[in-house]
N, CA, C and O atoms as a GROMACS GRO file, in nm:
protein
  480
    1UNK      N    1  14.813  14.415   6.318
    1UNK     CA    2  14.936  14.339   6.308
    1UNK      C    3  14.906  14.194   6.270
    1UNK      O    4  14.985  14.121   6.209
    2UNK      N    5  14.823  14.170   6.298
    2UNK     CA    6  14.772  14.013   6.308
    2UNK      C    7  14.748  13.988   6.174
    2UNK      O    8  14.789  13.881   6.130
    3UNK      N    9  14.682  14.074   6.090
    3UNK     CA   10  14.653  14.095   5.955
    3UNK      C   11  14.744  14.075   5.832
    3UNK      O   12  14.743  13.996   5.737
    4UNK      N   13  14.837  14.199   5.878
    4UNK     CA   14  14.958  14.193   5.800
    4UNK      C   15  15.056  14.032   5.835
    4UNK      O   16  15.134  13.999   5.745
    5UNK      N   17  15.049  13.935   5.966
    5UNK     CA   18  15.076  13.800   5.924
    5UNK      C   19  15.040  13.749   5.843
    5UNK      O   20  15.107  13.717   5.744
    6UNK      N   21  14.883  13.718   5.868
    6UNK     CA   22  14.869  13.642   5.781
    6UNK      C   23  14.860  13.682   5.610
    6UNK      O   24  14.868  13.610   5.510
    7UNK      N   25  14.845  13.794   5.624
    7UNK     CA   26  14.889  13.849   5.408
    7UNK      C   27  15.041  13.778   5.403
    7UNK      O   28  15.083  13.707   5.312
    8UNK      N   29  15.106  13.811   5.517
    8UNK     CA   30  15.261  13.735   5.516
    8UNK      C   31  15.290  13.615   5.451
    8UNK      O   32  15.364  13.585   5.358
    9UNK      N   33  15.192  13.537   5.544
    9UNK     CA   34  15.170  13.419   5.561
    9UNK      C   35  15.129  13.330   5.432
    9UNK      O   36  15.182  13.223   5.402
   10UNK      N   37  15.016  13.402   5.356
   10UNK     CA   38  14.948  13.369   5.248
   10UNK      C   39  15.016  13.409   5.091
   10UNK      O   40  14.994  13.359   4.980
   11UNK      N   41  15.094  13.504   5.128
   11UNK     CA   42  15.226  13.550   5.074
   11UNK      C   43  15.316  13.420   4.997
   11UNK      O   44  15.335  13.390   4.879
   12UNK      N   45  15.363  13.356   5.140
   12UNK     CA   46  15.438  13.258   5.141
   12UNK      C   47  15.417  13.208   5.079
   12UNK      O   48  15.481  13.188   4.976
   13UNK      N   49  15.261  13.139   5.128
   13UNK     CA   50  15.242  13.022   5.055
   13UNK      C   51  15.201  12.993   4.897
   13UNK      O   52  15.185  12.893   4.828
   14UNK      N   53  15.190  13.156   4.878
   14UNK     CA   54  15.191  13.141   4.692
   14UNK      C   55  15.288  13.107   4.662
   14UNK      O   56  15.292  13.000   4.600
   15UNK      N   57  15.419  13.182   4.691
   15UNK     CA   58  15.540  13.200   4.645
   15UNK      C   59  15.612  13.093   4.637
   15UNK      O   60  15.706  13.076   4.559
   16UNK      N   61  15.554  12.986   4.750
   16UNK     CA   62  15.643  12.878   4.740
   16UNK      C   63  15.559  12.779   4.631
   16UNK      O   64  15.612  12.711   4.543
   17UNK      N   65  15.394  12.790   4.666
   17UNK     CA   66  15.324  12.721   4.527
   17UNK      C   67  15.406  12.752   4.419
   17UNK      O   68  15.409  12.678   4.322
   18UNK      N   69  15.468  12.846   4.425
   18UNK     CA   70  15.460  12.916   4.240
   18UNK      C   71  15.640  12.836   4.190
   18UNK      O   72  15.693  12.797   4.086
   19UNK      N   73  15.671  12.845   4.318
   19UNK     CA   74  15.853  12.799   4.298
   19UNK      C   75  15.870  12.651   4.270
   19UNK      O   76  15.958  12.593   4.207
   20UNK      N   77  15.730  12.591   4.350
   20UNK     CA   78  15.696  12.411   4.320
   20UNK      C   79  15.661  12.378   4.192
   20UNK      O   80  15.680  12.268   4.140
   21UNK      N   81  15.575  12.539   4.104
   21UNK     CA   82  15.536  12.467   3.980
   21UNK      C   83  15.651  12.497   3.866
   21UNK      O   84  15.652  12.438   3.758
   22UNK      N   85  15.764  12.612   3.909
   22UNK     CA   86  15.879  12.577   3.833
   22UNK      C   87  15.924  12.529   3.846
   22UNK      O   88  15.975  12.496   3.739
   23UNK      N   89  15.993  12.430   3.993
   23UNK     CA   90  16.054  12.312   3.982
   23UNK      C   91  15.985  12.173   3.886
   23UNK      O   92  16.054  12.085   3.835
   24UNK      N   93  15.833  12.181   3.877
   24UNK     CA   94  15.770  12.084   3.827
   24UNK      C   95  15.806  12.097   3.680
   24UNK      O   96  15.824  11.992   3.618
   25UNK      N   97  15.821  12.227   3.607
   25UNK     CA   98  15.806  12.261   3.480
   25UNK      C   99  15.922  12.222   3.470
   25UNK      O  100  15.914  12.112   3.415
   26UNK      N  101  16.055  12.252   3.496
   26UNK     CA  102  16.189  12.249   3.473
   26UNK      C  103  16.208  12.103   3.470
   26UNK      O  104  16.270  12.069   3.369
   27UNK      N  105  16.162  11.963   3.579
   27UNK     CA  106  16.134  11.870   3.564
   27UNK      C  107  16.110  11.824   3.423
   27UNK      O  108  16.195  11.768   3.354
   28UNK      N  109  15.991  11.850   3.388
   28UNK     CA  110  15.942  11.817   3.272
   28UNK      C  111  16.009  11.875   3.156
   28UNK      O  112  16.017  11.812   3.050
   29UNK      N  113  16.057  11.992   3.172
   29UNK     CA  114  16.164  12.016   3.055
   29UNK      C  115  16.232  11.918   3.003
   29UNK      O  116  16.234  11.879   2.887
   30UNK      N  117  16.320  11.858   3.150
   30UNK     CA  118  16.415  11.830   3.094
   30UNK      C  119  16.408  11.677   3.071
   30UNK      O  120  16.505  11.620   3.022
   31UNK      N  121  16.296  11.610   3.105
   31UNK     CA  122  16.264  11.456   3.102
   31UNK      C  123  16.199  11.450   2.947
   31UNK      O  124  16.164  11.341   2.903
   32UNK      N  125  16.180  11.604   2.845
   32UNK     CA  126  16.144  11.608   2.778
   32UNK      C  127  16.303  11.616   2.690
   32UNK      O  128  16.328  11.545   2.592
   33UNK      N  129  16.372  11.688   2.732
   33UNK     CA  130  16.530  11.710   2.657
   33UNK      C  131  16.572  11.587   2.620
   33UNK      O  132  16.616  11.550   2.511
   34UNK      N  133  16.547  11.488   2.782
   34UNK     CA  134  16.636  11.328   2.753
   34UNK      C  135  16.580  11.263   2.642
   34UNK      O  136  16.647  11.203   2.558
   35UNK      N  137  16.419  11.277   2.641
   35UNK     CA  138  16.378  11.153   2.538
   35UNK      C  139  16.406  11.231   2.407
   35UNK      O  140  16.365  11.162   2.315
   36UNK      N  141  16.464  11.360   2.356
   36UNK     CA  142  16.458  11.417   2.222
   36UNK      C  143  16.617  11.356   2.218
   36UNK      O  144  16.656  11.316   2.109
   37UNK      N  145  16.711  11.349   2.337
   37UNK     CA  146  16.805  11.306   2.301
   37UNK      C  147  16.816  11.208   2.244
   37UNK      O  148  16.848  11.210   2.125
   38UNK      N  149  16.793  11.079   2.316
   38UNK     CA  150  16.784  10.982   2.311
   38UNK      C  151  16.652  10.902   2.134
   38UNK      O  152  16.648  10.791   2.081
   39UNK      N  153  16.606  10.979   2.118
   39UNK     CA  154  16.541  10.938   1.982
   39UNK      C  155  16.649  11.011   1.857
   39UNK      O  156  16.666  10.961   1.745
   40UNK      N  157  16.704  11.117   1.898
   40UNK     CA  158  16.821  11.221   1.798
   40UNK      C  159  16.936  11.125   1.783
   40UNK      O  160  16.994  11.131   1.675
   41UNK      N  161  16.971  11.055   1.855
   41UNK     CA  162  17.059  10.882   1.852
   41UNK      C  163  16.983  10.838   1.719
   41UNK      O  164  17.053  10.820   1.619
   42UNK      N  165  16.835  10.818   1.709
   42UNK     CA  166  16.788  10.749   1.606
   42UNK      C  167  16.841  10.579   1.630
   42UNK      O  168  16.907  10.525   1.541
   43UNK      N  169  16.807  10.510   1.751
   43UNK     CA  170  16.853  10.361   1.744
   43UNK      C  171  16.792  10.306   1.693
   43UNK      O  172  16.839  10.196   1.667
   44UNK      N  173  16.643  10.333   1.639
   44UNK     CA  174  16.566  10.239   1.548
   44UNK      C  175  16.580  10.261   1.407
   44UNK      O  176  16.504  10.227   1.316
   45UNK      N  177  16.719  10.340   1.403
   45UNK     CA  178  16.725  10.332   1.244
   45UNK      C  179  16.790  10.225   1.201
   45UNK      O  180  16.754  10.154   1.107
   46UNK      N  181  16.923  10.204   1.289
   46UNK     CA  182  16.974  10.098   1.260
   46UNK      C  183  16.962   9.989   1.214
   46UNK      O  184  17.020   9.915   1.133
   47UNK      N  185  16.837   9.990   1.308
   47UNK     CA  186  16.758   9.822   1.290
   47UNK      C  187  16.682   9.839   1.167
   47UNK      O  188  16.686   9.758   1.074
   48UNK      N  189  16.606   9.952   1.168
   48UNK     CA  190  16.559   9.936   1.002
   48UNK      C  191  16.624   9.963   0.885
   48UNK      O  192  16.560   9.982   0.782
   49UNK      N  193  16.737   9.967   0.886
   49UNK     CA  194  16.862   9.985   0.816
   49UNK      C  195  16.872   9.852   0.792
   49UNK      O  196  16.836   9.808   0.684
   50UNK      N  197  16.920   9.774   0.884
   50UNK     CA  198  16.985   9.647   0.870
   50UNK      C  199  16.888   9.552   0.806
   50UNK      O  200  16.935   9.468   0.729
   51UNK      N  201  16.743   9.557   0.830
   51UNK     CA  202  16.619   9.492   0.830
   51UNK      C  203  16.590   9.527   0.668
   51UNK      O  204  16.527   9.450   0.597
   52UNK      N  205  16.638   9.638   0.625
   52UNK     CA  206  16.623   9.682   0.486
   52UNK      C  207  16.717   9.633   0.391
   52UNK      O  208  16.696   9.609   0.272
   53UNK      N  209  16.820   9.621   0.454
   53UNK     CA  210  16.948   9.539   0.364
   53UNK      C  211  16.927   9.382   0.390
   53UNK      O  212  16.986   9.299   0.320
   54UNK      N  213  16.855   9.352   0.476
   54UNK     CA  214  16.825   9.186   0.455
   54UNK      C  215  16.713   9.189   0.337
   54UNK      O  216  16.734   9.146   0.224
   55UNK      N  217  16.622   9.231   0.370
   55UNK     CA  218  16.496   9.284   0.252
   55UNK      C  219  16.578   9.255   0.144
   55UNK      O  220  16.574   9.150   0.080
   56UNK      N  221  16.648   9.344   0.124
   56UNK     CA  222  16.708   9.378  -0.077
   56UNK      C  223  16.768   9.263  -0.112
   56UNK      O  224  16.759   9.228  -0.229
   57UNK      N  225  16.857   9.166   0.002
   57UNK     CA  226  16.892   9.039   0.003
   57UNK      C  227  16.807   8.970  -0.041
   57UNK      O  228  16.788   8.954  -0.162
   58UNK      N  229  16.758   8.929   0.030
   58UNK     CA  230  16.620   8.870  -0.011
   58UNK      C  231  16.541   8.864  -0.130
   58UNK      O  232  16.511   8.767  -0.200
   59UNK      N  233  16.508   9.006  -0.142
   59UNK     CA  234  16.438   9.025  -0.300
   59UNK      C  235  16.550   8.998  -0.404
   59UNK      O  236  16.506   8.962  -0.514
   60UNK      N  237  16.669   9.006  -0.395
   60UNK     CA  238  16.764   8.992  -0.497
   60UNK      C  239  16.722   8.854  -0.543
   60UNK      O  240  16.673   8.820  -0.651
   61UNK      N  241  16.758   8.770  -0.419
   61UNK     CA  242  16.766   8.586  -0.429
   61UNK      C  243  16.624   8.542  -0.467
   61UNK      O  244  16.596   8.423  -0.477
   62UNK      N  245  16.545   8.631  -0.488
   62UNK     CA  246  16.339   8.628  -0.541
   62UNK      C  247  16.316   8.552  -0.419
   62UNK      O  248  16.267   8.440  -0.435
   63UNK      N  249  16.339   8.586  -0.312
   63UNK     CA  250  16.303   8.517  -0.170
   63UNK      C  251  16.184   8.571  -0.112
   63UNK      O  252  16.098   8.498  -0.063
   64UNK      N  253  16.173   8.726  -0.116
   64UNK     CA  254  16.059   8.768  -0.102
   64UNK      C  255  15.984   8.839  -0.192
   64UNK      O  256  16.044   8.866  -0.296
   65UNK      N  257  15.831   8.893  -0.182
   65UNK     CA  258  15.790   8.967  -0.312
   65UNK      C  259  15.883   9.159  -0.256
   65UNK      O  260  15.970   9.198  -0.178
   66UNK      N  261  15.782   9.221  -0.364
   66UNK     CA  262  15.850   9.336  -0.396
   66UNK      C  263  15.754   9.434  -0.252
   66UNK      O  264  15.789   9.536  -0.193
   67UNK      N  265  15.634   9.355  -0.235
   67UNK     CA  266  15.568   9.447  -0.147
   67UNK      C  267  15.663   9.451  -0.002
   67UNK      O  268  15.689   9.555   0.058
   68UNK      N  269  15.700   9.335   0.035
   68UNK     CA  270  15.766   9.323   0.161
   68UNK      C  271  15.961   9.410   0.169
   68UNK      O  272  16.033   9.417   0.268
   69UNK      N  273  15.982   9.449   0.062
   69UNK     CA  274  16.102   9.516   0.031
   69UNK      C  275  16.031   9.679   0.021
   69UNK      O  276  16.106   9.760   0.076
   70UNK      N  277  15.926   9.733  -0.027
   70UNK     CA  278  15.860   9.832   0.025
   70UNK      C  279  15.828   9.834   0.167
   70UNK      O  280  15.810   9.937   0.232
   71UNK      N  281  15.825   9.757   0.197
   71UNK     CA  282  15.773   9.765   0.354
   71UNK      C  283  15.921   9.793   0.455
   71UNK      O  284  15.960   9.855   0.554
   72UNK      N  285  15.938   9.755   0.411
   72UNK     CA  286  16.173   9.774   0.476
   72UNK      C  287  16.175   9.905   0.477
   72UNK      O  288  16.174   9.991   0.565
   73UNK      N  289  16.179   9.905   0.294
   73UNK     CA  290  16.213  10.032   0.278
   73UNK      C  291  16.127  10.194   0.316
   73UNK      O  292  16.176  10.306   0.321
   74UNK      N  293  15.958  10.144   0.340
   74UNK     CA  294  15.890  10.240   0.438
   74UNK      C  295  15.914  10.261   0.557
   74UNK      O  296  15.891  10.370   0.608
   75UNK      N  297  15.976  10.132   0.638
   75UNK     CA  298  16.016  10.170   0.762
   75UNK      C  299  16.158  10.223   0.778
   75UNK      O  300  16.180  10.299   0.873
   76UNK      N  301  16.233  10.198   0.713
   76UNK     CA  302  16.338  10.275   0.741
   76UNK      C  303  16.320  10.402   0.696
   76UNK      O  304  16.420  10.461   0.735
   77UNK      N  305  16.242  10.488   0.630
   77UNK     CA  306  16.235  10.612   0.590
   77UNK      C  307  16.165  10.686   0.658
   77UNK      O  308  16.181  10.807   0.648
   78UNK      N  309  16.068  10.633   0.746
   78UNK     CA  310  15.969  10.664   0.898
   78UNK      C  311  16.099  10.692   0.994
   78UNK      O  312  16.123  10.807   1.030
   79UNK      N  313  16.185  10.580   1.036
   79UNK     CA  314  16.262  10.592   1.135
   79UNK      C  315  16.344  10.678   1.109
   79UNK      O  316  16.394  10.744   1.200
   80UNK      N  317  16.385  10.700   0.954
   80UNK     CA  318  16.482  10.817   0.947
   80UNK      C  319  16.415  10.957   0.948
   80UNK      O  320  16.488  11.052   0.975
   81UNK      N  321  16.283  10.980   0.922
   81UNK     CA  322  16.242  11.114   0.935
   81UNK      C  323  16.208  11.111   1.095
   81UNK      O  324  16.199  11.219   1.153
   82UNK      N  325  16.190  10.996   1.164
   82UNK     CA  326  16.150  11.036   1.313
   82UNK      C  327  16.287  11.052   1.389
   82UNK      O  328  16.274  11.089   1.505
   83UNK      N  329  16.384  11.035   1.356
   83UNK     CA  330  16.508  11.092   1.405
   83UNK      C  331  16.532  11.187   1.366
   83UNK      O  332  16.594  11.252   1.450
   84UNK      N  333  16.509  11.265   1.229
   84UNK     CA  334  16.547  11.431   1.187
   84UNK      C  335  16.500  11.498   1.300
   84UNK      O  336  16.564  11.555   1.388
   85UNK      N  337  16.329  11.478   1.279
   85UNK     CA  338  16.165  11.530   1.390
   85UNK      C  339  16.314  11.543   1.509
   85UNK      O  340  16.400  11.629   1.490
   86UNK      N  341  16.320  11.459   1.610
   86UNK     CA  342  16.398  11.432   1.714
   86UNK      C  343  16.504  11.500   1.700
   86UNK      O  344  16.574  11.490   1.801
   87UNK      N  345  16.550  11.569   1.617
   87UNK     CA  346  16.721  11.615   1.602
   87UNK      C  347  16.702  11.803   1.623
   87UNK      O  348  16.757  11.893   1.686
   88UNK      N  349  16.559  11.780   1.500
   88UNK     CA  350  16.506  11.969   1.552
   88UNK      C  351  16.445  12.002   1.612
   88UNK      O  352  16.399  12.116   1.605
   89UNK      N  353  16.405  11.880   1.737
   89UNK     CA  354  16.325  11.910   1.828
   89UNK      C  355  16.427  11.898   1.946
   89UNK      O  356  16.375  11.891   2.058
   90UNK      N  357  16.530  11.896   1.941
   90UNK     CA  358  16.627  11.873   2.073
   90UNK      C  359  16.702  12.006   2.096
   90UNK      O  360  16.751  12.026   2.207
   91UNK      N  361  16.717  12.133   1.959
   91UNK     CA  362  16.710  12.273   2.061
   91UNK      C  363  16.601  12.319   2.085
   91UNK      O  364  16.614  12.379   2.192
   92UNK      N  365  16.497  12.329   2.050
   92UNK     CA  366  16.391  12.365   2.110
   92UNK      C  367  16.349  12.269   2.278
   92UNK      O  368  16.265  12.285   2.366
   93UNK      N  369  16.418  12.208   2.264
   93UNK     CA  370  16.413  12.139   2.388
   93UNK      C  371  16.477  12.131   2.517
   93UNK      O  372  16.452  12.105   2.635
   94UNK      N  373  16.579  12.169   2.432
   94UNK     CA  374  16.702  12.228   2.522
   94UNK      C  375  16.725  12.430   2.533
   94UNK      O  376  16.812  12.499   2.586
   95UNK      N  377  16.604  12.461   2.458
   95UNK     CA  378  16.563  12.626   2.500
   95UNK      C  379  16.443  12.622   2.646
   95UNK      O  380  16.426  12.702   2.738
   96UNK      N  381  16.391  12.516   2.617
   96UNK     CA  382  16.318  12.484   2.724
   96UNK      C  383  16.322  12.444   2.837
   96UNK      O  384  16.231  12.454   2.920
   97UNK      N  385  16.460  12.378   2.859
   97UNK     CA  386  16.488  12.346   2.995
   97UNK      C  387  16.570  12.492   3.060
   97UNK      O  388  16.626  12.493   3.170
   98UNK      N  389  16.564  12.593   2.982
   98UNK     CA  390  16.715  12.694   2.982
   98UNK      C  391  16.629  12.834   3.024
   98UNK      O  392  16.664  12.941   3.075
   99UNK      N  393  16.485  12.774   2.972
   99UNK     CA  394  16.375  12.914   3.007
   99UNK      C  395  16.333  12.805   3.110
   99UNK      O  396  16.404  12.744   3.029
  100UNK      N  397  16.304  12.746   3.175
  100UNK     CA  398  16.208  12.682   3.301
  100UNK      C  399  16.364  12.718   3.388
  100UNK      O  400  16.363  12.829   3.440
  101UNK      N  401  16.480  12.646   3.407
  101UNK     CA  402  16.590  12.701   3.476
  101UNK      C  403  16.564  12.846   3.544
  101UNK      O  404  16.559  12.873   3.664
  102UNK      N  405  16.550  12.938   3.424
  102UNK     CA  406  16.532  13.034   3.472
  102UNK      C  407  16.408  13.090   3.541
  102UNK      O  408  16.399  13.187   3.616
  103UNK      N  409  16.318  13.007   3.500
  103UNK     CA  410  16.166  13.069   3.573
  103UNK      C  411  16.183  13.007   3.732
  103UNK      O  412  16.095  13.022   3.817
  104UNK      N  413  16.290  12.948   3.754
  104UNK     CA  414  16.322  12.890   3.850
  104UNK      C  415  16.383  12.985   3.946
  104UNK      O  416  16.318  13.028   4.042
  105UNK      N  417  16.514  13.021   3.920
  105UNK     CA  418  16.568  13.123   3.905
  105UNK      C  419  16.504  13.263   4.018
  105UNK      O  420  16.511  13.305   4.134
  106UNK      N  421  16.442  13.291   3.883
  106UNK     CA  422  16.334  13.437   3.911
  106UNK      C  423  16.246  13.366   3.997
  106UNK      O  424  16.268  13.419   4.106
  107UNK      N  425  16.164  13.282   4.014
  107UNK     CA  426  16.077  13.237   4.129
  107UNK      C  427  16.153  13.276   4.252
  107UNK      O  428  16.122  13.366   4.330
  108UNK      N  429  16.293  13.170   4.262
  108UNK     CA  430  16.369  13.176   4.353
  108UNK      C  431  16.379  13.331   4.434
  108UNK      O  432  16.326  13.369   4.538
  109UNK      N  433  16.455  13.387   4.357
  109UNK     CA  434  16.458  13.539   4.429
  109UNK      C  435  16.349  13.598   4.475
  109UNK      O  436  16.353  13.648   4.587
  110UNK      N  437  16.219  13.604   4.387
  110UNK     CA  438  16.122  13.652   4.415
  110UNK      C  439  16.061  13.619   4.520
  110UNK      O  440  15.974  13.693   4.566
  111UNK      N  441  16.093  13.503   4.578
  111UNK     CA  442  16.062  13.449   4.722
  111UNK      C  443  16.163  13.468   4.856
  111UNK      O  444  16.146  13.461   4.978
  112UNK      N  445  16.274  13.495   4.766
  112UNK     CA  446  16.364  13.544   4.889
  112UNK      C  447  16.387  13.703   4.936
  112UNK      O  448  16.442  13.743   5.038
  113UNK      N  449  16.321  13.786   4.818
  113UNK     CA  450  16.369  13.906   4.887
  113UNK      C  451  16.222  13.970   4.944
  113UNK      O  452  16.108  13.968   4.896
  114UNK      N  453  16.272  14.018   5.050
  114UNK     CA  454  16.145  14.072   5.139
  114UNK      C  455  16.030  14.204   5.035
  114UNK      O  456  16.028  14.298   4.955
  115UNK      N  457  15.994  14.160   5.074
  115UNK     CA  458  15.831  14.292   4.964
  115UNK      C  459  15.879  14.411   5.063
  115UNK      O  460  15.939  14.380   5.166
  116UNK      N  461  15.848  14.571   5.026
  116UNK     CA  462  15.873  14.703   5.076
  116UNK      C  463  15.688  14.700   5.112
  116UNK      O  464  15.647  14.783   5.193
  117UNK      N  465  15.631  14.645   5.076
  117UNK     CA  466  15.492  14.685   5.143
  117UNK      C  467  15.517  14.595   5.305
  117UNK      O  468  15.466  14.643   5.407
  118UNK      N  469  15.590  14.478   5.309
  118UNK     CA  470  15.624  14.410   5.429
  118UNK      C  471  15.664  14.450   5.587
  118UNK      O  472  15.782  14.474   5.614
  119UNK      N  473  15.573  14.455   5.676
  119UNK     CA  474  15.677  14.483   5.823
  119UNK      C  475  15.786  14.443   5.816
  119UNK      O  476  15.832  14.351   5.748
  120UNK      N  477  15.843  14.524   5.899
  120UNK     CA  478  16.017  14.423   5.914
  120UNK      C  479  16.070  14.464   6.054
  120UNK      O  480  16.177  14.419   6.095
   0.00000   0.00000   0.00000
């Protein structure tokens, strides 16, 4: 009898290890969802938007050379492909918080319903 505790016992304490590392994963899902959100905004386009239309200003009035109006115009085309990156990476990101949920889920039960090899 003493035996079958502690398998009980040791039981437990996987089950609840295993339910801590889907809460950890699901965590990280979704701290991973916010920042795909939050870059899928794309707020640094703006600025290199705006930073690019001062540029062309500029080069119009021969204020600056042509390299520094490439340089505008490289960064705003970085910031706009790193917001696409960010835009098709936000369902895959949001499949990921939706499969850890669930590994959550299934942990959950799997720790609550009693095993048939179990005394009772």
């Amino acid at each position: 009898m003493e035996l079958d505790r502690e398998n009980i016992a040791a039981r437990v304490r996987e089950l609840r290890a295993t339910l801590q590392g889907a809460h950890a994963a699901l965590g990280a899902a979704r701290a991973q969802l916010q920042k795909n959100r939050i870059e899928a905004e794309g707020p640094e386009v703006e600025f290199a938007r705006r930073a690019h239309e001062r540029a062309r200003r500029l080069f119009d009035e021969r204020l600056i050379a042509q390299s520094n109006l490439d340089d505008a115009s490289n960064a705003l085309e970085q910031a706009q492909n790193r917001q696409r990156a960010a835009q098709s990476q936000l369902s895959i990101a949001t499949a990921g918080v939706d499969q850890a949920a669930a590994a959550v889920a299934r942990r959950r039960r799997a720790s609550s319903r009693p095993k048939k090899s179990w005394p009772t």
